[in-house]
C-alpha positions as CSV (number, residue, x, y, z in Angstrom):
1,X,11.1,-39.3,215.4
2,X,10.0,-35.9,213.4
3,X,12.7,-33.3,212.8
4,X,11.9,-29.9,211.5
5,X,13.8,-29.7,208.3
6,X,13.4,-25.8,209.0
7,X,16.1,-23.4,209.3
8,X,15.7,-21.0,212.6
9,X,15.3,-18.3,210.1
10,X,12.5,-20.0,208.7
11,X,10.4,-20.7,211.9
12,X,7.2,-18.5,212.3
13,X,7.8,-15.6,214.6
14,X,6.8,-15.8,217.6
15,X,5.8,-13.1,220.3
16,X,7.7,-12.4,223.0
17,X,5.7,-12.4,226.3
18,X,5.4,-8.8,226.0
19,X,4.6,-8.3,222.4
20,X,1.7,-10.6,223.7
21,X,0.7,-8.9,226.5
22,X,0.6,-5.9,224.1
23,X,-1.7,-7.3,221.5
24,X,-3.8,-8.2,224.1
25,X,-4.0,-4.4,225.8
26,X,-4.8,-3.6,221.8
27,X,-7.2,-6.2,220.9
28,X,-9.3,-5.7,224.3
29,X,-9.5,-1.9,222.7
30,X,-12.3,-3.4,220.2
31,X,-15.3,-4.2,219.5
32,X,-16.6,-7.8,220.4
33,X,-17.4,-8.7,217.3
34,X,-14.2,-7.1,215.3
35,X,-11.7,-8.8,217.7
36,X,-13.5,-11.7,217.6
37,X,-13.2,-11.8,213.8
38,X,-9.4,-11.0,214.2
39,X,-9.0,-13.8,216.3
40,X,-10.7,-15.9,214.1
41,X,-8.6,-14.9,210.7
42,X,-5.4,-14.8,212.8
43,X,-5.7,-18.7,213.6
44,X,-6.7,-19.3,210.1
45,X,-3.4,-17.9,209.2
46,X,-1.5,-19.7,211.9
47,X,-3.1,-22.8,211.3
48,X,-1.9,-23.1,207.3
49,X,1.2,-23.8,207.1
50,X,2.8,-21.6,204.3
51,X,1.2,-18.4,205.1
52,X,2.2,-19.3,209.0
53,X,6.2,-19.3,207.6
54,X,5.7,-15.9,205.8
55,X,5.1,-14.1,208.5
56,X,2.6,-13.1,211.8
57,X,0.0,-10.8,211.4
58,X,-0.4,-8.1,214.5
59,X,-2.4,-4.9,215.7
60,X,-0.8,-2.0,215.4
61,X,-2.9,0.3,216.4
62,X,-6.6,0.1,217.5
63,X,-7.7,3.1,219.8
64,X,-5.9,6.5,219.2
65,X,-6.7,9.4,221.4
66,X,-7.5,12.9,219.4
67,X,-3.9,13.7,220.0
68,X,-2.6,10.8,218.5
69,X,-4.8,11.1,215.6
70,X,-3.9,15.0,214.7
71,X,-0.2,13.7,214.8
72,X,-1.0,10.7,212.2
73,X,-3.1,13.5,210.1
74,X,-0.2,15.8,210.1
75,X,2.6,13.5,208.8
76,X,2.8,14.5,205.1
77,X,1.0,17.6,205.8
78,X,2.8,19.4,208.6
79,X,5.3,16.7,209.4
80,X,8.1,14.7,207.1
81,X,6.6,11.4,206.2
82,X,3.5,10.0,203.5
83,X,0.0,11.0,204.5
84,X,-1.8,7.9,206.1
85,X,-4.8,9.1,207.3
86,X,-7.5,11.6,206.3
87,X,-9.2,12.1,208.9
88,X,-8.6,14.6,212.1
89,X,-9.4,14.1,216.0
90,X,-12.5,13.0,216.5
91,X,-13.6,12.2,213.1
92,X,-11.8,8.0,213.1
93,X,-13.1,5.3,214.1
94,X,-10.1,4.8,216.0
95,X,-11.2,7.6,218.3
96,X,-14.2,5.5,219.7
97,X,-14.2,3.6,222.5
98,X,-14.1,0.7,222.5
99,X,-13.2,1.7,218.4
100,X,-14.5,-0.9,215.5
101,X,-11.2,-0.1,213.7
102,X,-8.0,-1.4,214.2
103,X,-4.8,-1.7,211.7
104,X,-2.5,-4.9,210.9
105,X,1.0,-5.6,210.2
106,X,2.9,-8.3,209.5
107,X,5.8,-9.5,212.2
108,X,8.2,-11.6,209.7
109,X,10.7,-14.5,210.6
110,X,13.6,-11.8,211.2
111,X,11.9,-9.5,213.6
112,X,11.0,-6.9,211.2
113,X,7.6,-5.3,210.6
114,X,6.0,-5.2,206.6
115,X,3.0,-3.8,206.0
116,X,2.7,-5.8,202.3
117,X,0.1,-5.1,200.4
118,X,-0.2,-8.4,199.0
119,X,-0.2,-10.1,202.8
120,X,-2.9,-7.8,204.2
121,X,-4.7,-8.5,200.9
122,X,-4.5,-12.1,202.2
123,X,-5.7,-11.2,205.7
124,X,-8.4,-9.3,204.2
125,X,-9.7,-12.3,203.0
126,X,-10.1,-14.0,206.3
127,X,-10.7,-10.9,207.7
128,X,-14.0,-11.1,205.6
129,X,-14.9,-14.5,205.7
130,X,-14.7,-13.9,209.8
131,X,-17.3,-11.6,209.5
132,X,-19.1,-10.3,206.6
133,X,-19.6,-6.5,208.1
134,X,-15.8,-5.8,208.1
135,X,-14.3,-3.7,205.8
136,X,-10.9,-3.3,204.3
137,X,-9.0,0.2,203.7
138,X,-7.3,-1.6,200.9
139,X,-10.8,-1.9,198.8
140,X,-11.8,1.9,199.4
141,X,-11.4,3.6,195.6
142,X,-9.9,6.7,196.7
143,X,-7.5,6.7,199.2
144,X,-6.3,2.4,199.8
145,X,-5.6,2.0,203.8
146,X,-4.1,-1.3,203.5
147,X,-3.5,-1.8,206.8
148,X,-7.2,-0.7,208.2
149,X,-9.8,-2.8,208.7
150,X,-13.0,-1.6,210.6
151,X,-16.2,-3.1,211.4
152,X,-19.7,-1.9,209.9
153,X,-21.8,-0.3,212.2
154,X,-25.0,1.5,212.7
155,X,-23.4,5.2,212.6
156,X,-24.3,7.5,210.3
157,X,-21.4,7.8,207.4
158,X,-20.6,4.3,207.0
159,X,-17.0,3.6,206.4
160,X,-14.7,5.6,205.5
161,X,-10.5,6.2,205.5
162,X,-9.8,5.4,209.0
């Protein structure tokens, strides 16, 4: 018989029934085709086995209202915190329904939440190789949104700082 030579600190997070149920609620919030390449580069990470023990990527955020936006747009501005977004109500992709944005995190083996650079530069990969029209905030040359990734669509302005 196999035993895991892992530690319980070492086993891949797992969601709790409703961490699921809210990844779900976010992931339905997309587009077909960027949830479908989510899916897709989320069991590419889950399937190898190193990247699977570093941590569990998640949504974050996919649809924000106008309200929700202008908050994000006033932290480090108007409000204590580091400015993560550049754009107001109405103007991210985020704000359409269903959105072709969404942003990833990483659940890790303790229960905490990163937002690495160098793991959503990983995802970004798979991300990509899911489907070739999504882009990655962590490749724009101005302002790097790590965390974003959005799909390309028809509308005018292309993409752009989520």
């Amino acid at each position: 018989m196999f035993r895991s030579t892992l530690s319980p600190s070492r086993l891949p997070p797992e969601l709790t029934p409703k961490q699921a149920a809210v990844q779900a609620v976010r992931l339905a919030q997309a587009v077909p085709a960027l949830a479908a390449a989510y899916d897709e580069a989320l069991r590419r990470w889950l399937s190898d086995p190193t990247l699977r023990l570093v941590g569990r990527p998640i949504v974050t955020e996919c649809f924000r209202s106008v309200e929700r936006q202008n908050e994000l747009y006033a932290q480090g501005r108007t409000r204590p915190g580091i400015i993560v977004t550049y754009k107001r109500g109405g103007e991210s992709k985020h704000n359409l329904s269903p959105t072709p944005a969404l942003d990833v995190a990483f659940l890790l083996a303790d229960r905490s939440v990163s937002w690495s650079g160098l793991l959503l530069s990983k995802f970004a990969r798979l991300m990509k190789a899911a489907d070739t029209r999504v882009v990655w905030g962590g490749d724009w040359a101005a302002f790097k949104d790590r965390p974003h990734f959005e799909l390309l669509t028809a509308q005018k302005g292309g993409p752009g700082r989520g």
